[in-house]
Structures are given as structure tokens and as C-alpha cells.
N, C-alpha and C positions, 0 to 999 in steps of 0.2 A: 504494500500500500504506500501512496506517496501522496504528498500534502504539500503543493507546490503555490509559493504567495497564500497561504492562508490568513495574513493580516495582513488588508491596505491602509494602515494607519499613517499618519502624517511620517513624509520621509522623512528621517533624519540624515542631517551630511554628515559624511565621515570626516573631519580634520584630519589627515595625514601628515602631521608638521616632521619634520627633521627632528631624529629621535636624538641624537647626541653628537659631540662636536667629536672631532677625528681623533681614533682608540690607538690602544697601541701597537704598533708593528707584527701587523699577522692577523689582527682583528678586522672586522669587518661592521659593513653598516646593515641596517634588517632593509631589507627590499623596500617594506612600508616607507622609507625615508627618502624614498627616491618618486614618490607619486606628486605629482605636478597638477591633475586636473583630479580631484576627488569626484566618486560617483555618488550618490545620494540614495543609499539601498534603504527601503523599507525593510520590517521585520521578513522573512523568507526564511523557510524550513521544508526539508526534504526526507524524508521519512521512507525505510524498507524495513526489514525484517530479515535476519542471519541466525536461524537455525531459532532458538530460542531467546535473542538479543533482540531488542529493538535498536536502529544505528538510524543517528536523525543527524545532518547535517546544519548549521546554522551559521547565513550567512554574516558574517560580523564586519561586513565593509568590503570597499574594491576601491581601485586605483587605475590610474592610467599613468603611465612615466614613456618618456618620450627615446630617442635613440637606442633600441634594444641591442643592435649590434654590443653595446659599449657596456651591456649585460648580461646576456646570453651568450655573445662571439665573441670572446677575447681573442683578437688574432686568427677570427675568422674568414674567410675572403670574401669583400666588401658584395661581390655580384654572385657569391654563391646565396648568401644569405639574404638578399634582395628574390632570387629564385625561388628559395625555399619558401618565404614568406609569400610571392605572391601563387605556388603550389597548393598552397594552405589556406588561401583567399583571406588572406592577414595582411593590415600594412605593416610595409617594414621601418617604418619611422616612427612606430606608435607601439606600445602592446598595453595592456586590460589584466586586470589579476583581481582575484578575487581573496576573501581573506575567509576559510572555511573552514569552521571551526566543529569537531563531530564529539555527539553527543552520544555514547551505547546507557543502555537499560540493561543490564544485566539480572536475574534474579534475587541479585544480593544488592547489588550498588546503584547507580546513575554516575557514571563516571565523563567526565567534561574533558577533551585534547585539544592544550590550549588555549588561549584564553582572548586572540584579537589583540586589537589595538583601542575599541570605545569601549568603556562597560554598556553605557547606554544603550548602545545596537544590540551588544550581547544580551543585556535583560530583555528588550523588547522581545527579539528571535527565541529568549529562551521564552519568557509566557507565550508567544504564538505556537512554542512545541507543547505547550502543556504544562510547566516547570514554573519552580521559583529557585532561584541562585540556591537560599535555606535546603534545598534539597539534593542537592548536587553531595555524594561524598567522598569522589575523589579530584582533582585538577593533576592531570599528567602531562608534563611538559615534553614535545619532543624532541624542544633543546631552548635557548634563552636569548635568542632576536627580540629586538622589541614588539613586533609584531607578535609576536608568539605569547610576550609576558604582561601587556601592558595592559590587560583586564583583569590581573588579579587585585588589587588594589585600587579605590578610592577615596580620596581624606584620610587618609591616613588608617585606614579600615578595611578587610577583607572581603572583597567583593561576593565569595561562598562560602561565608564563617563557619560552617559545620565539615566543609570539605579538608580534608586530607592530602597537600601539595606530594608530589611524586615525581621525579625530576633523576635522570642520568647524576652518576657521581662526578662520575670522569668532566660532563658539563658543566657542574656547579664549580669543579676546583677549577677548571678554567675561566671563569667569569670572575670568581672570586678572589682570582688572582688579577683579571684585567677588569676591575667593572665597570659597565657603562650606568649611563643614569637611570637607565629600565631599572638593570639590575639591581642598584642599591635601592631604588626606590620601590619596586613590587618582589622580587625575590626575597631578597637580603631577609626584611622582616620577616618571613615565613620559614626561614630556612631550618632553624632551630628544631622547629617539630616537622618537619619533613621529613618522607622517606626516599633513601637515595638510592638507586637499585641500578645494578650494574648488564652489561648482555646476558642475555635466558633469563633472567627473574620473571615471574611471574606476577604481574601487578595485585588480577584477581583469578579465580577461575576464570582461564578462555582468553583470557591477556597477558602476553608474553612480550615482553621486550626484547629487541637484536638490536644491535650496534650497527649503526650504518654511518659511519665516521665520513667526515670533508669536508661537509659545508659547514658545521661547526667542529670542534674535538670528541666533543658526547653526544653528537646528532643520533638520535636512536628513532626508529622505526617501531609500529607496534603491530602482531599480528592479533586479530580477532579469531575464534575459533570457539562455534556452537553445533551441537548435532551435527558435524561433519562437515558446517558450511564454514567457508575463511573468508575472512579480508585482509589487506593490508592498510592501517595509515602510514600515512611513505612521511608524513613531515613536510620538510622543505628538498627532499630528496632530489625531486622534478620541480623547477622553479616555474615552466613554461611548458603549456600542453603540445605542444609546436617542437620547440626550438631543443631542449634539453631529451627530451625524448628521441625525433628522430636526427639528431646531431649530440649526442653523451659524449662526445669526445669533443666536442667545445668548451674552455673556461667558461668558469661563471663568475663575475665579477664578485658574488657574496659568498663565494666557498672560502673557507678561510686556507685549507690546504685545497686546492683547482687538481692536482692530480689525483689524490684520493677522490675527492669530488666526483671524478671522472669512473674511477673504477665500481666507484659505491653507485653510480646509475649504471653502468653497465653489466654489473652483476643483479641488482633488482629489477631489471629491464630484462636478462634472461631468466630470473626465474618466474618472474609474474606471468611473461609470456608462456613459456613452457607448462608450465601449473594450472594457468587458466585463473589466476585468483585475480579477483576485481581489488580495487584500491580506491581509496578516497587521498588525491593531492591536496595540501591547504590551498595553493596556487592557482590550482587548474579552475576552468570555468566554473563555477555554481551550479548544479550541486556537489562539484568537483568528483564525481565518482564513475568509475570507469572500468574501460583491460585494455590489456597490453598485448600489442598482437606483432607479430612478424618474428623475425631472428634478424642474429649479427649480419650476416652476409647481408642480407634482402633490403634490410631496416625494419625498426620496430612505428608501432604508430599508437597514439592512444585513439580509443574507439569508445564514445562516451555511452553511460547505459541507458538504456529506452526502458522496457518492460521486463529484461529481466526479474527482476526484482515485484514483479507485479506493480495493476496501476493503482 
């Protein structure tokens, strides 16, 4: 079942301001901080069913930032990537990103990936799913861009006060050694009573975390798994539905290591496809959920999901 625009309430704009001034050497900026013409989403929620999980997407903002080359192609060649783009009936001096934040229902928890950039948008999206923040009992990071952290916190207050922060080790000693102003300012304070859980932990039943290192140092990926059915959330794994997917061997301007970067899509690019497992990118279009189709040789392509999933 899916529940697409179920609230036309007054849009709210998403502010995408420049998250922090420049970190330090080897750090990177979050994507969000590079959007130029903000979209104005209303509440949007997408809702299927995974074995006995309910997985609701919720859109928590989008962005448009302008020269992709100079984020997608590092060192790409200027008229391949002109090609590709208009292959894909994309311009190539623009691109659109959404900011998509997934919500599972599990038997036990309500567990929240990620947290956006507005709380605003986020509470709205969460009552259009049903939800009050009070209800949420876990927030799983799956890694600590500004984008990714800057709904846990406002006024100096938790945005899911009953929720249980859950966050890569290996990500938190990295920040916590460079931090930016997200960090101090929505991590930092929660850190204390967080769980810090390393590759294979198990969040909850059916939630396992794997290490998918590059774009940050603790980038981690989470596999869902009920009654036999899987997903994957990839993270920031695929920054671009486009570009990253069938070009993984392009730099990404936000990987903080671009060659790991590289390997850590090209290895989840062959397994998604080979497996058949759908994935939800925070990046990719609204409701950002998808497969991954082709091989190395051929290229791979994202292939967004229709009715899979029933309507």
C-alpha cells in the first residue's frame, strides 16, 4: 500500500543555508550546503510493506544546486557527462535531490534513519504518516553530514525525546575529533547515552548494520530483513540517481576518501543488482526507492519502483 501526498497543507520552504565554514583537511561539506534554489515540499509520505515491517518514507526537503559536473565528475570528461545527462533526459547544469528520510515499524520499535535538515518538515511528514516524534524509539544515523543530523535537535531540546540515538563508532570518533557545527550542536549533546554499534550489529531484530566506508569514515548502510523480504538503506552511498550509479567510478566531490567512495558503490551496485534487493537512497528522487539493474560490463541503472510493493 502507498500513501502518496497524503497532506496538502501549507508548503513549507526548506532553508538550505550553508551548514559550516570550511573543516579540516579531509572533511567535507553535506550536499545540503550546496543547494542554491530551495524546493518548497509539503508534508509527502510513501508507505509499502517488507515482510512484517511497515517502511514509510518521508520526504524532509529537496534542493537544486547548480554545476553537477563539479559534484558528481570530479575529473570527468566535460562532453561525456553533458551525454550522459542528456541520455537520462536531465540537464546537465542543474540537478534536484531530495532529502528522504525512512521510517520502519517494526513489531517492537518505530525506528527513524536520519533525521533531515528542518525539524519542521520532518514533524509535518511524520503526522501525515501517522506518528508523533514522542513515538519514534530509535534515530539511526547513517553517518553525520549535516543533512543527515540537523533534525535531531531544537532549542536546545530533542527533537524524539523518548528515542534512543544509534550512530557508527568509527563515525562518531571521526566527527568528534573534527566537528563541525551540526555536530556539536545536534550530536555532541546526545552522545552520552547513545549506542554506538560497529559493522554486523544488529540494531533490532531484522536490522543489521554493514560498513560501507568513503563518503564519510563510519558511512554505514542498513539492511532491513522480515519474513524473507530485504531492503537496503544505502545512506549517502548513491548521491545521484543518474550520475553515481551508472558512472561509480566518478569522484564525488562529498566522499571524504573518492577512492573508497568508489569501491563502496561499486561493490553495492553489484550486489543489489545480482540479489535483486530494492533500496531506498536518501538522495534519489522521492520516494527514493528502487533496484538496481545491469552489471559491471553492461552498466548498472536505477529502475524506480511502480507497484511492486502494491498500490
Amino acid at each position: 500500500m502507498q500513501d502518496l501526498d497524503i497532506s496538502r497543507r501549507a508548503a513549507m520552504t526548506l532553508g538550505v543555508a550553508a551548514c559550516a565554514a570550511p573543516v579540516l583537511a579531509g572533511r567535507v561539506e553535506a550536499q545540503a550546503a550546496e543547494a542554491e534554489s530551495p524546493a518548497e515540499p509539503g508534508p509527502r509520505v510513501h508507505r509499502i510493506s517488507l515482510g512484517g515491517f511497515e517502511v514509510v518514507t518521508l520526504l524532509g526537503g529537496a534542493s537544486m544546486s547548480q554545476n553537477p559536473i563539479e559534484t558528481f565528475g570530479l575529473g570527468a570528461n566535460p562532453e561525456e557527462f553533458n551525454a550522459l545527462s542528456k541520455a537520462n533526459f536531465i540537464p546537465a547544469d542543474r540537478s534536484g535531490a531530495s532529502f528522504a528520510l525512512t521510517l520502519v515499524k517494526t513489531p517492537e520499535a518505530l525506528v527513524l534513519f536520519d533525521t533531515g535538515m528542518m525539524p519542521e518538515i520532518n514533524a509535518a511528514a511524520l503526522a501525515a504518516a501517522g506518528h508523533a516524534p514522542e513515538e519514534v524509539t530509535h534515530v539511526v544515523l547513517t553517518h553525520m553530514h549535516p543533512d543527515h543530523i540537523s533534525g535531531l535537535i531544537s532549542g536546545g531540546k530533542p527533537n524524539f525525546p523518548k528515542a534512543l540515538l544509534v550512530a557508527g563508532r568509527l563515525e562518531n570518533e571521526y566527527w568528534a575529533a573534527n566537528p563541525s557545527d551540526a555536530y556539536s550542536a545536534n550530536v555532541l549533546p546526545l552522545i552520552a547515552k547513545a549506542r554506538l554499534i560497529e559493522d554486523g550489529d544488529e540494531v533490532l531484530p531484522g536490522i543489521r548494520a554493514e560498513a560501507a566506508f568513503g563518503h564519510t569514515p563510519g558511512h554505514m548502510v542498513f539492511l532491513l530483513e522480515s519474513e524473507g523480504e530485504k531492503l537496503l538503506i544505502s545512506g549517502d552511498s548513491f548521491n545521484h540517481y543518474v550520475y553515481t550509479v551508472q558512472r561509480p567510478g566518478w569522484h564525488v566531490r562529498f566522499d571524504v576518501d573518492k577512492d573508497m567512495g568508489v569501491e563502496n558503490r561499486k561493490r553495492l551496485l553489484a550486489r543489489l543488482a545480482t540479489e535483486g534487493i530494492p533500496l531506498i537512497s536518501y538522495h534519489f528522487p522521492f520516494p527514493a526507492l528502487g533496484y538496481i539493474g545491469g552489471d559491471a560490463e553492461a552498466g548498472y541503472r536505477f529502475f524506480p519502483a511502480t507497484y511492486q510493493f502494491g498500490w
